[in-house]
PATIPA-594223 format. One record per residue (C-alpha): residue number from 0; residue in three letters; x, y, z. Coordinates in steps of 0.001 Angstrom, whole numbers, padded with zeros to 6 digits. Layout:
N
seq/type/u/v/w
NUM/ALA/X/Y/Z
...
END
This chain:
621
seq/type/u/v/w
0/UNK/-028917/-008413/017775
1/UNK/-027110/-006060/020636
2/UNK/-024178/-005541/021165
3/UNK/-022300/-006585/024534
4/UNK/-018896/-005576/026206
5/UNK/-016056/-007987/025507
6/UNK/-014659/-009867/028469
7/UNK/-011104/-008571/030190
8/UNK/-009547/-011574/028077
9/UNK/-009637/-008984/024667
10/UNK/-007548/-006081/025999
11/UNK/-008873/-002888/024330
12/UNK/-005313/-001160/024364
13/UNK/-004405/-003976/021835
14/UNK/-004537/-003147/017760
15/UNK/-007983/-003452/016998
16/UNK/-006899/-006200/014239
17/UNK/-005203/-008184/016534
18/UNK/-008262/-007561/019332
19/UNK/-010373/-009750/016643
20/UNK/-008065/-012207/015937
21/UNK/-008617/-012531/019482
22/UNK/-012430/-012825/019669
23/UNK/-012732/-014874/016258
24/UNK/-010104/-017476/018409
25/UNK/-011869/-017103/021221
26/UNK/-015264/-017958/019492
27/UNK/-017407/-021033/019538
28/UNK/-017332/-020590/015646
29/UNK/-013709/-019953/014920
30/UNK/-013489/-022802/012197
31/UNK/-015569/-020347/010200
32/UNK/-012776/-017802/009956
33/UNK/-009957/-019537/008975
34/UNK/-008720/-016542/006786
35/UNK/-007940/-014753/010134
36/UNK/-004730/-016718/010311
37/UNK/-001359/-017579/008780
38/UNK/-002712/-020243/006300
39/UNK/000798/-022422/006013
40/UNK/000813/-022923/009925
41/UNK/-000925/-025745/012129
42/UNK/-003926/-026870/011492
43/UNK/-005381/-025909/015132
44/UNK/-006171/-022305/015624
45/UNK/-004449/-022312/018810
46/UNK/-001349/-023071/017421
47/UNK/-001918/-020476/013919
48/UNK/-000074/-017723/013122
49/UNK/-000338/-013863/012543
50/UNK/001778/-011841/010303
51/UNK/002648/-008392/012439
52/UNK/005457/-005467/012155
53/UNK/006637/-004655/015791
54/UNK/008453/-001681/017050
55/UNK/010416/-002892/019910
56/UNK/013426/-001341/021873
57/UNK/015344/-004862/022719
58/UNK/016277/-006662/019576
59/UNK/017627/-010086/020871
60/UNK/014720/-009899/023766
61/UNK/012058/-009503/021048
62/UNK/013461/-012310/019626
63/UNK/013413/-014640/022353
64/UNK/009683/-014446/023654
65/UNK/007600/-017422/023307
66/UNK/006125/-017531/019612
67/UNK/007723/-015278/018385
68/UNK/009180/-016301/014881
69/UNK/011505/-013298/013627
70/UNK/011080/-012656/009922
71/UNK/012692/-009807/009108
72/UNK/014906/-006659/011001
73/UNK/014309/-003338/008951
74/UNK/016722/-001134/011211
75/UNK/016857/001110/013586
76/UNK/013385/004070/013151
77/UNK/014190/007408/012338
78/UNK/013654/009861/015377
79/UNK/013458/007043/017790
80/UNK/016190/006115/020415
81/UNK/019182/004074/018965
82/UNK/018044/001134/020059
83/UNK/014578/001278/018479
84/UNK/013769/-000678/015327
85/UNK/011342/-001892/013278
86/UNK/010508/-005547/012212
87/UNK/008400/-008605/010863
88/UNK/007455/-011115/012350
89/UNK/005077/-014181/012652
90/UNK/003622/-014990/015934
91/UNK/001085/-017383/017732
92/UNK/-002395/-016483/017714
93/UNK/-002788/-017955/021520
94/UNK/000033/-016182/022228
95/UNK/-000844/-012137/021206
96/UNK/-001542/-010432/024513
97/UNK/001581/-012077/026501
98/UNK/003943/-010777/023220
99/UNK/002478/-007530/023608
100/UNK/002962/-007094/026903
101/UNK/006756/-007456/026681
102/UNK/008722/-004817/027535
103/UNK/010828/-005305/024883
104/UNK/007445/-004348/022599
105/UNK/006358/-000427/021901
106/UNK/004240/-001474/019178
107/UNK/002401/-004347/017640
108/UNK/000600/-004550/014435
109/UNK/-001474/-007173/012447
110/UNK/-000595/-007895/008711
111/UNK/-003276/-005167/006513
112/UNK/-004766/-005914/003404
113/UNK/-003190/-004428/-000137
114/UNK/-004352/-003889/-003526
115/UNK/-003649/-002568/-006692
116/UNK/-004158/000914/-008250
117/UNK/002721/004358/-022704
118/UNK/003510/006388/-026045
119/UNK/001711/009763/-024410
120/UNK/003052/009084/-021095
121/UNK/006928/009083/-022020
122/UNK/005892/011930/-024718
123/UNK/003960/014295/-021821
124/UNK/006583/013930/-019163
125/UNK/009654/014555/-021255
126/UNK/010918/011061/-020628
127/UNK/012118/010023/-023898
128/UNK/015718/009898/-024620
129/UNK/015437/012635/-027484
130/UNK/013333/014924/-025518
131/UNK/016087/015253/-022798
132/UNK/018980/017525/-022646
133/UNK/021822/016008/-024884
134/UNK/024542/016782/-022080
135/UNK/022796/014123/-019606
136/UNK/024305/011343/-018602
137/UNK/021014/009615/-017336
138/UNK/021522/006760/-020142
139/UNK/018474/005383/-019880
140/UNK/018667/004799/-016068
141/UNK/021633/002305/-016758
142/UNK/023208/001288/-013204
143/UNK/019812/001491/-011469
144/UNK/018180/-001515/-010133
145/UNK/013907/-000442/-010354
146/UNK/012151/-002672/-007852
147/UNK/008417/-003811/-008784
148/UNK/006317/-004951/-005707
149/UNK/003036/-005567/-007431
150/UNK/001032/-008523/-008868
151/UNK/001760/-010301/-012264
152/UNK/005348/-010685/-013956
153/UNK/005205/-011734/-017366
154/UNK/009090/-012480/-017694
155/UNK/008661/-013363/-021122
156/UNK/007115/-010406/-022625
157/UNK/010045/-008766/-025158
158/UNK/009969/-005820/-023266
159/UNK/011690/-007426/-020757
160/UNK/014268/-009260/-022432
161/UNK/017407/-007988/-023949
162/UNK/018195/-008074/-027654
163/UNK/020677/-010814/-026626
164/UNK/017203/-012913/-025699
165/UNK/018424/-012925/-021952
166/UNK/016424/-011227/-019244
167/UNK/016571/-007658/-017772
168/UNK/015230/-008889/-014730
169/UNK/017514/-009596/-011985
170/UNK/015352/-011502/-009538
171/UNK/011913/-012444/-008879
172/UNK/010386/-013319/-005738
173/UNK/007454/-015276/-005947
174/UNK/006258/-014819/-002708
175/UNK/003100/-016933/-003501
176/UNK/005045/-020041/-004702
177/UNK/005158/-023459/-002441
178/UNK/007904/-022574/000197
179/UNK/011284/-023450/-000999
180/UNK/014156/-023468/001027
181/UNK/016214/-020751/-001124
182/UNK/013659/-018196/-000106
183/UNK/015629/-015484/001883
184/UNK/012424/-014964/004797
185/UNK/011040/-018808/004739
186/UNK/008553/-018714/002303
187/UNK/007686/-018618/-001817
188/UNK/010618/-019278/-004384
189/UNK/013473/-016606/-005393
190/UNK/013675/-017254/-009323
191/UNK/017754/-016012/-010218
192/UNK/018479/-013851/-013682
193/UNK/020313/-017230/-014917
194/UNK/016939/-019599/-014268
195/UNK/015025/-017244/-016014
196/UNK/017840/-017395/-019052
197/UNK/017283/-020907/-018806
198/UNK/013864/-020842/-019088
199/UNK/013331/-018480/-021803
200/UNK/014722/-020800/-023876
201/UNK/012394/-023100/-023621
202/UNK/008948/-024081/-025583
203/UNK/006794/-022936/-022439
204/UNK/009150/-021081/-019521
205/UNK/006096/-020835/-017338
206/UNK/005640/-024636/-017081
207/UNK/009341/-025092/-016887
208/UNK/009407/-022955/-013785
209/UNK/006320/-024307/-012541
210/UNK/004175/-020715/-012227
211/UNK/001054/-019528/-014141
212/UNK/001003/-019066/-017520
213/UNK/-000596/-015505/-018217
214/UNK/-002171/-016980/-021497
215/UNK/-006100/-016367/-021604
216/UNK/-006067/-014468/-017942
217/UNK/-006870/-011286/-017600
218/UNK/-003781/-009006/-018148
219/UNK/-001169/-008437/-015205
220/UNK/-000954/-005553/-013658
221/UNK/002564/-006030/-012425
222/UNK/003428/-006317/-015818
223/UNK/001819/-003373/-017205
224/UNK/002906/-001447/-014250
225/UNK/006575/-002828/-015265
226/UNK/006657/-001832/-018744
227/UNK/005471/001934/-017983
228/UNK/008295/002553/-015449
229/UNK/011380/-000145/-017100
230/UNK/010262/-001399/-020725
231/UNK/012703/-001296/-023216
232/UNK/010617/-001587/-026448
233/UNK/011793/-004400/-027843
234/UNK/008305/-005994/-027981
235/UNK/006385/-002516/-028398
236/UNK/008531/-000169/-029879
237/UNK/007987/002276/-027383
238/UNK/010773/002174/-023779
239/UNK/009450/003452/-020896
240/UNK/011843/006210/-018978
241/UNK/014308/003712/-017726
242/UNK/015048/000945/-020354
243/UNK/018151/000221/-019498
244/UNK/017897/-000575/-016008
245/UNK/017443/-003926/-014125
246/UNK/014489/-005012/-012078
247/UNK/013305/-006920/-009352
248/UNK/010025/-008107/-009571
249/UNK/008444/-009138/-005962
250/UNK/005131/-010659/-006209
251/UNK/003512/-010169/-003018
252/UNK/001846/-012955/-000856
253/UNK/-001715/-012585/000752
254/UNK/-002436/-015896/002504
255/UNK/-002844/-014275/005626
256/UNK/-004531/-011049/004621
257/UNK/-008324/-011010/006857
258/UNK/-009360/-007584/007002
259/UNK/-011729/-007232/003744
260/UNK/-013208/-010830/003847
261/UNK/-012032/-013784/002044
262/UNK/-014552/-012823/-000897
263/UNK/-012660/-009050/-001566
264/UNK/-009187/-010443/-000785
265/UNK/-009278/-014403/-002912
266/UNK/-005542/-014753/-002594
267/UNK/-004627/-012024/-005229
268/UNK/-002633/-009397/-003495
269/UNK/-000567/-008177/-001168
270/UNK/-000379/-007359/002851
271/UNK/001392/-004846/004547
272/UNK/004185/-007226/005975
273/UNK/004919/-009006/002836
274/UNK/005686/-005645/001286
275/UNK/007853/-004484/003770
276/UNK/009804/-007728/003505
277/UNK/009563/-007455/-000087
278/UNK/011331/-003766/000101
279/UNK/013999/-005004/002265
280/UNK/014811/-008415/-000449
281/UNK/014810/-005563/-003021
282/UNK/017217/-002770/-001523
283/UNK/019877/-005674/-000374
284/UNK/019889/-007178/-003370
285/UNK/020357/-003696/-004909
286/UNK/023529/-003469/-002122
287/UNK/025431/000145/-003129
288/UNK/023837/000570/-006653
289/UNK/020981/003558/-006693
290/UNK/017353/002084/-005836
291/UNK/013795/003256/-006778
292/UNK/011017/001107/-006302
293/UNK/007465/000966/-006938
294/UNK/004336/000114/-005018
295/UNK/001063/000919/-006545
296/UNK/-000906/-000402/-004144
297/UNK/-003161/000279/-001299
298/UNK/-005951/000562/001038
299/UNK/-008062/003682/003271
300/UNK/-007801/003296/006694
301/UNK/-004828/003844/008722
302/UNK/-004358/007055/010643
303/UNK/-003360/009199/007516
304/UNK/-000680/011025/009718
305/UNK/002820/008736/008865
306/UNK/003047/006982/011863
307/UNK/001420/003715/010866
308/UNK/003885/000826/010939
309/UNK/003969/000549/007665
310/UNK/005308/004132/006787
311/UNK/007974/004264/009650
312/UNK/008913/001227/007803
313/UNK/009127/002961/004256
314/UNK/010915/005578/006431
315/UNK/013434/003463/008011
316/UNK/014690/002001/004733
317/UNK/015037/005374/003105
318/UNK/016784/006456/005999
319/UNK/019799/003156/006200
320/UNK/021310/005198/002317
321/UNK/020890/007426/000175
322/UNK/020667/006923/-003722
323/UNK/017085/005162/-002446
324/UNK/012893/005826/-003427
325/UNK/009905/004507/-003006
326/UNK/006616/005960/-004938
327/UNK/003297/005228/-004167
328/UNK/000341/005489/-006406
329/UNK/-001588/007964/-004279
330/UNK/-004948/005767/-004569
331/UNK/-008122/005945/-006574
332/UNK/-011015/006435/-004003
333/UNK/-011877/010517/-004629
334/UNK/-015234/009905/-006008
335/UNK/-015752/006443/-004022
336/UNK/-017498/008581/-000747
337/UNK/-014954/006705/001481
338/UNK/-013604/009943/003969
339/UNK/-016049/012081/006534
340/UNK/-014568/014665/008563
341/UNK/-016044/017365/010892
342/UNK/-015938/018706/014495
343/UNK/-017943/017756/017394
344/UNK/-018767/019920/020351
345/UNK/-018951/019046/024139
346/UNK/-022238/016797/024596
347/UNK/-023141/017354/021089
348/UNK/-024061/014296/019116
349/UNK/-023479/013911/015233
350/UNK/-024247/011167/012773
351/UNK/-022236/009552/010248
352/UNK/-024447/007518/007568
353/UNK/-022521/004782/006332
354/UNK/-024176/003134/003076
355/UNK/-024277/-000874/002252
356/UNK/-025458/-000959/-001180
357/UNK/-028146/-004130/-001587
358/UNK/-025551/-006171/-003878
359/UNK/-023132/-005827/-001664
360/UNK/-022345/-009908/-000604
361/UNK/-018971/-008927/001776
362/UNK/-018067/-007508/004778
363/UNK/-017084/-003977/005919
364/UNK/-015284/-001769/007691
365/UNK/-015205/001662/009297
366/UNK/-012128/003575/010894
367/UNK/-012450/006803/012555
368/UNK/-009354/008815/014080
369/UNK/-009590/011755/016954
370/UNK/-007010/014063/018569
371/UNK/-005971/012111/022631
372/UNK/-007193/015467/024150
373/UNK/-010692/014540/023453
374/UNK/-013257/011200/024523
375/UNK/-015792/010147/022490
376/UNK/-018188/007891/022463
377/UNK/-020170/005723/019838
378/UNK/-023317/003583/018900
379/UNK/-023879/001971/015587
380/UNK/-027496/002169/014429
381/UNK/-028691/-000714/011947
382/UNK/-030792/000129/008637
383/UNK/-033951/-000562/010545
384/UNK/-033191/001975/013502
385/UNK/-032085/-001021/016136
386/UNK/-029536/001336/018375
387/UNK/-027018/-001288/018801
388/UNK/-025858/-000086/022521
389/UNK/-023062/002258/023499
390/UNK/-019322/001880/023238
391/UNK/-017343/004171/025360
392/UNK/-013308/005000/024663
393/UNK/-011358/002197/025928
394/UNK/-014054/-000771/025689
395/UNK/-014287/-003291/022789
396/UNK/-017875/-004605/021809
397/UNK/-018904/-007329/019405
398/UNK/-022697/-008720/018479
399/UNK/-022933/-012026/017673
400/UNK/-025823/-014253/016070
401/UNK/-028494/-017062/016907
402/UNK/-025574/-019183/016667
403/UNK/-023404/-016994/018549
404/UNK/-021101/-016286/016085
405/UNK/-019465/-012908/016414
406/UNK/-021422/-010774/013402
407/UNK/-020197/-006958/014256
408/UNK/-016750/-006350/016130
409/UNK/-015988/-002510/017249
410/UNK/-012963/-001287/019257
411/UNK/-012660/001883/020867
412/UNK/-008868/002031/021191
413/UNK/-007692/004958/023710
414/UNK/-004263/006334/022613
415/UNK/-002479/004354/019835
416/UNK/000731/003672/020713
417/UNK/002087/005169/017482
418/UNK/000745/008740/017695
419/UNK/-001438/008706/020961
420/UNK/-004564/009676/019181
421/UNK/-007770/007136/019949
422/UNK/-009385/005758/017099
423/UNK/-012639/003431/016674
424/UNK/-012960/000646/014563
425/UNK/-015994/-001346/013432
426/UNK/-015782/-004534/011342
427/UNK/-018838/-006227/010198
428/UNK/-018963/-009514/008525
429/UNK/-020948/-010690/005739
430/UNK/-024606/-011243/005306
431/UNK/-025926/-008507/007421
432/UNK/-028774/-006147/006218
433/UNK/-028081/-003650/003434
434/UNK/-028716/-000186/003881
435/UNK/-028273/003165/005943
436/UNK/-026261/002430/009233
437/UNK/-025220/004834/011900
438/UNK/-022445/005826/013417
439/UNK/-023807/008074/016269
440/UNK/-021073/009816/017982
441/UNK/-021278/011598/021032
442/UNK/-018795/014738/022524
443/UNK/-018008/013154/026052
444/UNK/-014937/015230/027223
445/UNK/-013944/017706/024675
446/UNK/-011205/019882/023955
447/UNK/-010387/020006/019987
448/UNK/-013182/017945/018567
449/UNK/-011666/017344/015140
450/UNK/-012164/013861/013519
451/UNK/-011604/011938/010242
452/UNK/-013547/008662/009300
453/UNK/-012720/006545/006459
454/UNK/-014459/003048/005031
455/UNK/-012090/000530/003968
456/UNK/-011633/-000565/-000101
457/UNK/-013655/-003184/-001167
458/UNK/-012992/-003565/-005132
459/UNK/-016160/-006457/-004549
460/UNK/-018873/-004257/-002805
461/UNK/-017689/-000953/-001468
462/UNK/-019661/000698/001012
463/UNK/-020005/004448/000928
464/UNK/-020695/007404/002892
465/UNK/-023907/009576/002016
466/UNK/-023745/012789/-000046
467/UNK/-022850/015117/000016
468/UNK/-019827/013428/000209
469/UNK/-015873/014921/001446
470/UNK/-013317/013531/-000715
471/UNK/-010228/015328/000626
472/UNK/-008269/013602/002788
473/UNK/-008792/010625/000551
474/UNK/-004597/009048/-000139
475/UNK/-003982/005539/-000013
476/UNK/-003373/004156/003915
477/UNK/000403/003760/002871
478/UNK/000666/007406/001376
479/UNK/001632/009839/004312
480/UNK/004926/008601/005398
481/UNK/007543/011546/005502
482/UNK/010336/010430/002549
483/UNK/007899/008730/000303
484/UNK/007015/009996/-003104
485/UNK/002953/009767/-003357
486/UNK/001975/010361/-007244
487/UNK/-001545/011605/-008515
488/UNK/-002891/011326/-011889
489/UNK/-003718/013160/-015121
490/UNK/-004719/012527/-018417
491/UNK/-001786/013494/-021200
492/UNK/-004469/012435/-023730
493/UNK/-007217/015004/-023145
494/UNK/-007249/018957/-023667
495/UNK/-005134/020685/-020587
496/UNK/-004326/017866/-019157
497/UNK/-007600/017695/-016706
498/UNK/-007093/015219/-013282
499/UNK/-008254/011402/-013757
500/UNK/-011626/011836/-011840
501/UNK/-010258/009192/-009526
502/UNK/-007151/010493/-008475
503/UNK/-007124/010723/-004829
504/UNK/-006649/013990/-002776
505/UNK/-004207/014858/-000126
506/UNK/-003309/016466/002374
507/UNK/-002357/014047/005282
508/UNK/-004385/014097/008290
509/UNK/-001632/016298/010115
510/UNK/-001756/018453/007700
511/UNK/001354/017934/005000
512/UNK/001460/018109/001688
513/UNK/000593/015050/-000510
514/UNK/001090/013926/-002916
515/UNK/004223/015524/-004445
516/UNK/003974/015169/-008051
517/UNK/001539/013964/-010809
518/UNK/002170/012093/-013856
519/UNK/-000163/009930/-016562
520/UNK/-002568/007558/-015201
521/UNK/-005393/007698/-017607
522/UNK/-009065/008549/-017241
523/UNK/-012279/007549/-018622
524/UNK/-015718/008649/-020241
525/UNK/-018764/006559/-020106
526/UNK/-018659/006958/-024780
527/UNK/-014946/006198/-024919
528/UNK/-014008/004223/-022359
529/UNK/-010663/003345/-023647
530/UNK/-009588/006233/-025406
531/UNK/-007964/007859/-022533
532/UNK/-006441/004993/-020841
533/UNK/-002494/004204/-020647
534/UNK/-001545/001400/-023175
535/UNK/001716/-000651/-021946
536/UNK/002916/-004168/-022064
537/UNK/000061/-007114/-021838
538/UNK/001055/-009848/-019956
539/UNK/000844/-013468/-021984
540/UNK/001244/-011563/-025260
541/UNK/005134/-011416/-026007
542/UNK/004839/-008160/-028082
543/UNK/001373/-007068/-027094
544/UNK/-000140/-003923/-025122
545/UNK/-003287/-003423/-023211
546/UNK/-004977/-000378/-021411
547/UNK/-005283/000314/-018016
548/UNK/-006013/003391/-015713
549/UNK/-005452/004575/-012090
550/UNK/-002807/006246/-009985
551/UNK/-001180/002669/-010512
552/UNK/-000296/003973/-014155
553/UNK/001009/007370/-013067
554/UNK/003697/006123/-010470
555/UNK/005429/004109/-012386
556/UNK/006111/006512/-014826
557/UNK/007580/008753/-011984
558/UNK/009573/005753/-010742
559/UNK/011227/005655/-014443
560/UNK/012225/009106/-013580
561/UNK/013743/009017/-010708
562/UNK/015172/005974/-012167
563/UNK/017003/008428/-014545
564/UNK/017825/011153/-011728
565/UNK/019683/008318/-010040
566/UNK/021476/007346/-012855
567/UNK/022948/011079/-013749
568/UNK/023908/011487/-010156
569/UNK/025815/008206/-010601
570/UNK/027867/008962/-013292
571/UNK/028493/012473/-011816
572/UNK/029793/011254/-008411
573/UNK/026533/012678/-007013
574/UNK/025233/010890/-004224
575/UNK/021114/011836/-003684
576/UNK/018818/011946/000003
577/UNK/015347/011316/-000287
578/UNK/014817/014424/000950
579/UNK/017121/016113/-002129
580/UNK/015126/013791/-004695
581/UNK/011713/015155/-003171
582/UNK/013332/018942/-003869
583/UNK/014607/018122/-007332
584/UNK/010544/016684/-008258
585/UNK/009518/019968/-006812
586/UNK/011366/022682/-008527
587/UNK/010981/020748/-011663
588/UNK/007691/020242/-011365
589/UNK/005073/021911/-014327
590/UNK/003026/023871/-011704
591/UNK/-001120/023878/-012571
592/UNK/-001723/026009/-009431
593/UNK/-000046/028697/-007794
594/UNK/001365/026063/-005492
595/UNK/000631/022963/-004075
596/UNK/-002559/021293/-005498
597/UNK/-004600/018690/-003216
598/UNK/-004239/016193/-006692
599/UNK/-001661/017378/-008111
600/UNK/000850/017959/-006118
601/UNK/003453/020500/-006817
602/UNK/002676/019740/-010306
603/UNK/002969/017792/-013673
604/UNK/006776/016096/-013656
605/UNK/009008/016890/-015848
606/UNK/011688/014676/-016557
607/UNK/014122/016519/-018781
608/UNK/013983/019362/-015988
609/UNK/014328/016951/-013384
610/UNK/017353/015329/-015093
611/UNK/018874/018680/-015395
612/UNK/018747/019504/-011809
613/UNK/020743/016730/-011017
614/UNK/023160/017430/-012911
615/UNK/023287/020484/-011837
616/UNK/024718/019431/-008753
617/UNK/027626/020181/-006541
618/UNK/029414/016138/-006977
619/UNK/030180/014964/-003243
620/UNK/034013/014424/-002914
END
């Protein structure tokens, strides 16, 4: 195996995850990789589609190129031109390189993979309606619409029904459902509040609406992640912080999700561009009333700095109004060895060992981010100390196979469009040897020398870096945008409240401070290995819990109180930024440092201080 220069055909100023769709297309073998593309589109990969986010400057120009089919326009991008904005899209596979050279197109980036991430929570955060101030107004978070972008929505579940046996929720998007021709962006089914009234009162409201019934699965963990931010207690006896609003429940679509193999990925979750289109169904169904919704989700690459498409997309929707959040669940890689970091020196050469455990049956990934100023350049070493060849900044590479099918793909992208830094990626498909490879990186033309590396989540067979390991820098891909709240976690049911030895750490690669705030999210010891873990609603049980752990626990909780925050500036007149909710979570924040923590955050959140603050308020007139 060697690797060999791609042709001129794969330009290497292209997003490396569009440079393979490229290659894979452009294979002998590209039947083999049908999970590259859009899988509801034609049959020949010519003709196949790839889910993207563009930034472009020309709207109706964008719109008219050849194969371009225009999804969804998320407005204009904060501290861009006017003219600027952000948006989803679909476009031809054969067609990638002549799109991106537009002039109407700064940016252009392939769909990413997602994944996901209560009696002592609502106790420990001071959530609970009799553990608040009695002058509040919060009532329950009553007028708020809480938006749940996740996997699993068990609308039967008492928890989620009113006493009058009709449904809190207001709308869910399946965006996994057959395409229906009510669906706002072209694809799954929009179920309405009065279909899911009908259904409920029916012997089986899953068959009547034609979706899974959560019976004998494994539990949901949209639904969990539902009850601990929205539950009412009607099933459980115990509400989560905001039982009175409504929700929208998005179930996210991942037909055309590539970049972790088809064995990590099966279908089950989320990409990037769903989500964003899920987030823009949710606020404009909301329309004026207050907003907050929840994502516990993620992934590990991505630049770590705020710029990737994905985050000036969270941005630009938090931006269009206030009375708007979105919280992340900050991620649960610290102890998974996925980050390396370090400094290289003019002609100095370091090494990077980059683990494939011997069960590991998927494929992998690398990504590795350095400052413009400086060139690198890289060779990947396998197990059995075959030095692959040399890949210089601004070349792609790929090995292929006896059968020449393409088995290792790297990209050595010079200045990202986004935030002008260069950044090397290495994908490597299934089947090759286990063990120690190399990434052998060389100082070609240096001036700062800084880099960060991470390996990409694979719940099925994660790769690792060697010890001793660096787990800072270690956030979810989608948790450094600027007006995002990123949540870390805790255990409330353990002595002092000690971090969940997941619970990823911050800061972001330029340096701010994430995440913001911590909350509940379980933990776990190899003698209990429930005890510690959040109980909420279990999905195909109608009155039943279940425990679960993660960051994915802990956000929702703070989306139930922000939830409330929204609802006391409503009935006060108060009308709140994103950046005024991020200053309310930090002066009410329980401090467990003398300032920001790298877990968590500015603290433990409090929600009766939080609430208070609000109200505290000077009302906008």
């Amino acid at each position: 195996m060697k690797l060999k220069e791609t042709t001129n055909e794969i330009p290497a100023n292209l997003d490396p995850r569009l440079q393979r769709v490229i290659a894979f297309n452009q294979s002998e073998h590209k039947e083999a990789h049908p999970h590259l593309f859009n899988a509801e589109s034609a049959e020949t990969a010519d003709a196949r589609e790839i889910a993207v986010i563009a930034k472009v400057r020309d709207i109706e120009a964008w719109k008219n190129l050849s194969g371009v089919r225009q999804i969804a326009d998320l407005g204009s991008v904060p501290e861009e031109q006017e003219n600027v904005r952000l948006v989803t899209a679909r476009i031809a596979a054969d067609q990638i390189e002549q799109i991106r050279k537009s002039p109407a197109v700064m940016s252009l980036k392939a769909s990413q993979l997602l994944k996901p991430q209560l009696f002592k929570t609502i106790e420990e955060t001071k959530a609970r309606a009799d553990l608040l101030n009695q002058n509040t107004k919060s009532n329950g978070g009553k007028g708020v619409v809480i938006g749940i972008v996740d996997y699993g929505c068990d609308f039967t579940h008492k928890n989620f029904i009113h006493s009058d046996g009709t449904s809190r929720i207001l709308s869910y998007w399946d965006q996994t459902f057959d395409n229906s021709s009510d669906a706002e962006f072209g694809y799954g089914k929009v179920f309405s509040q009065a279909q899911l009234n009908s259904a409920l009162k029916k012997h089986d409201p899953f068959a009547v609406l034609q979706l899974p019934n959560p019976r004998n699965r494994d539990p949901w963990h949209g639904t969990h992640v539902m009850d601990t931010a929205a539950g009412n207690g009607n099933g459980t006896n115990t509400p989560g912080p905001a039982p009175q609003a409504d929700i929208v429940f998005v179930q996210l679509n991942a037909e055309d999700v590539p970049w972790s193999g088809p064995d990590a990925v099966k279908g089950d979750f989320g990409s990037s561009v769903h989500l964003l289109e899920a987030l823009q169904y949710i606020y404009k169904l909301a329309g004026d009333r207050p907003c907050v919704t929840n994502i516990s989700l993620g992934t590990n690459g991505g630049p770590h700095d705020g710029t990737s498409l994905v985050e000036v997309g969270f941005d630009t929707l938090l931006s269009a109004a206030n009375n708007r959040a979105i919280v992340l669940a900050a991620s649960n890689s610290y102890t998974d060895g996925i980050h390396a970091s370090g400094t290289i020196r003019q002609n100095e050469v370091k090494d990077l060992s980059w683990i494939v455990e011997k069960s590991d049956r998927t494929s992998n990934e690398i990504e590795l981010w350095y400052d413009a100023e400086d060139e690198f350049s890289c060779q990947l070493i396998t197990p059995d100390g075959q030095n692959l060849g040399e890949v210089k900044l601004g070349t792609t590479h790929q090995a292929v196979g006896n059968r020449n099918e393409i088995l290792i793909f790297i990209s050595h992208r010079k200045q990202d469009p986004n935030n002008d830094d260069n950044v090397i990626n290495i994908f490597m498909e299934r089947g090759l040897p286990a063990g120690a490879w190399t990434l052998r990186l060389r100082g070609e033309n240096i001036r700062s020398g800084k880099y960060h590396a991470w390996i990409e989540r694979d719940d099925f067979g994660q790769s690792h870096f060697e010890k001793p390991l660096d787990n800072t820098h270690t956030l979810g891909s989608i948790c450094c945008g600027k007006k995002t709240v990123v949540v870390g976690s805790y255990s409330a049911k353990e002595a002092g409240t000690p971090l969940s030895f997941f619970s990823s750490a911050g800061p972001t690669r330029d340096g701010r401070q994430k995440p913001e705030i911590s909350a509940p999210g379980g933990n776990e010891t190899q003698d209990e290995p429930v005890k510690f873990k959040v109980m909420a609603a279990k999905s195909g049980s109608i009155d039943g819990v279940t425990p679960m752990m993660g960051t994915s626990m802990a956000a929702p909780a703070v989306t139930g109180i922000i939830a409330l925050m929204l609802a006391e500036a409503l009935a006060h007149g108060i009308s709140l930024s994103s950046e005024e909710i991020h200053e309310i979570l930090r002066k009410s924040a329980r401090p467990m440092s003398g300032g920001w923590h790298d877990r968590y955050g500015f603290g433990r959140i409090d929600a009766a201080k939080a609430v208070q603050l609000v109200g505290e308020l000077t009302p906008v007139h």
